[in-house]
N, C-alpha and C positions, 0 to 999 in steps of 0.2 A: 137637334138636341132632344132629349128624353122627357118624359114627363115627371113633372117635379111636382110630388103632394106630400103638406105634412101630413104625420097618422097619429092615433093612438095608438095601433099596433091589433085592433079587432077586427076577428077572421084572417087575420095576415099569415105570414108565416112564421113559423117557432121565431124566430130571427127577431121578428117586429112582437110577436107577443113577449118576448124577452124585454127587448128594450122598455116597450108598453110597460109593462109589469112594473120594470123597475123605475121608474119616472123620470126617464134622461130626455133630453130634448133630441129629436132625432128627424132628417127628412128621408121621404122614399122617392128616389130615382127612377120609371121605368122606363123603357129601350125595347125597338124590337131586336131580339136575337138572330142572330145569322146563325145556324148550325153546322155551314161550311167554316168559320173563323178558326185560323189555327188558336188565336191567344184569345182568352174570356176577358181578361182582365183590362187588356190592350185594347179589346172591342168598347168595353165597357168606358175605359176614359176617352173612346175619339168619342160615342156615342153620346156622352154626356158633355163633352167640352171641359174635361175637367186637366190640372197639371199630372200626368203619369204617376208623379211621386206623391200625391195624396190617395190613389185608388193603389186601394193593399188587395194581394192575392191570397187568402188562406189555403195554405198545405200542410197535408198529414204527414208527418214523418215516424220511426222507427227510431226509440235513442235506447239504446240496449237492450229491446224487443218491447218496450212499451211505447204506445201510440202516444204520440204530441203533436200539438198544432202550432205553427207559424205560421207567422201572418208578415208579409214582406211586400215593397212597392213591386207593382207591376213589373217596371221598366229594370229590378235586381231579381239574381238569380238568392237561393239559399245558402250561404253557407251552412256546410255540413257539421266541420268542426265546430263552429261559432252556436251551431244549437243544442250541438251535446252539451259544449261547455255552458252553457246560459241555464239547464237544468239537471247539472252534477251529473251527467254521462261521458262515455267514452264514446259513444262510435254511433252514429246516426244515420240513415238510408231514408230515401222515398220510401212510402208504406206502399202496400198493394192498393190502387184506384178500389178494389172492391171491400176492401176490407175498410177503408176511409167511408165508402157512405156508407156502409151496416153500420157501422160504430156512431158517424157522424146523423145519421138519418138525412142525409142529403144529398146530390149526383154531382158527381166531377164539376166543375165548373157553376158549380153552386154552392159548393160548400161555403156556410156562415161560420164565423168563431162564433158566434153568437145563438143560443137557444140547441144547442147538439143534443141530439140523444143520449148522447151520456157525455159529461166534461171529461174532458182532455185538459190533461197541464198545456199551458200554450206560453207562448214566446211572442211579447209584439217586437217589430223592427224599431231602435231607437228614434230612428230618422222620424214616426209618425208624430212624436212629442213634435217637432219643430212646425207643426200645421194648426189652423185653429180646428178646422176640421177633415177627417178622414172619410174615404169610403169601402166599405167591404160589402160582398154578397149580402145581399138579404134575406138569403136561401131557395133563389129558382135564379137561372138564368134570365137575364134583361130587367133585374131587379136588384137596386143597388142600395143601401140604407148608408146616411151621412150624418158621423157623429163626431163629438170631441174624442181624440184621443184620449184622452184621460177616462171617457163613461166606458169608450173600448177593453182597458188596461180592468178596471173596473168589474164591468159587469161580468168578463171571461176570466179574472181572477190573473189575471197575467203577469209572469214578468217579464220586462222592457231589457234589451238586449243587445248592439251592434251585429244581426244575424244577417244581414242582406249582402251580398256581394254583386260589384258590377252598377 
């Protein structure tokens, strides 16, 4: 299992000075990273012992050529339609991986909805309401930050949506 510390979020990453900032209760998860793993997310909950469906993946998508973020369990794919619709679009595509961390300031498999370079409208997965707490990126690989759903929806400004399929 990973190493579990709480933080205030100083010298952390945008991700934890985010949270810090905003004064939500939050813990840091870290893990050594495989760089062979095909799935981050999947690494992320065997390495931590956690249930697949509280560790959410954040993906950049493309909903009528502007950038948006979902954030969906691990163990679900995105619905495509289900995120146009959850932010008044028609048609929504994966973004390009390079144009998500310019935008995002963070690398594939790191990406936080949390503390970006510049915000993104984002979409949380209905499903994480039903946890008391969630995990997403903390913004490096093998670094995981555990929070309420709710400081999630919260601090990225989000709305909550049925976007996960699978």
């Amino acid at each position: 299992m990973g190493k579990k510390q709480r933080s205030r979020g100083e010298g952390g990453t945008p991700a934890t000075v985010a949270a810090a900032r905003a004064g939500v209760a939050f813990t840091l998860h870290s893990y050594a990273h495989d760089p062979a793993v095909a799935s981050y997310g999947e690494e992320a909950a065997r390495a931590l012992g956690a249930d697949p469906g509280r560790v959410l993946k954040t993906l950049v998508a493309e909903v009528d050529g502007a950038l948006t973020v979902a954030v969906v369990p691990v163990t679900a794919s995105l619905g495509m339609k289900a995120l146009a619709a959850a932010v008044g679009g028609k048609r929504a595509a994966m973004a390009d991986p390079s144009d998500a961390e310019r935008t995002t300031g963070y690398v594939r498999g790191g990406i936080s909805p949390l503390g970006q370079r510049r915000r993104l409208p984002t979409v949380v997965d209905a499903s994480a309401a039903g946890h008391a707490t969630v995990f997403v990126s903390a913004g490096r690989r093998g670094l995981e930050i555990e929070l309420a759903p709710a400081d999630l929806v919260a601090l990225t400004g989000a709305r909550v949506a049925p976007i996960a399929k699978g």
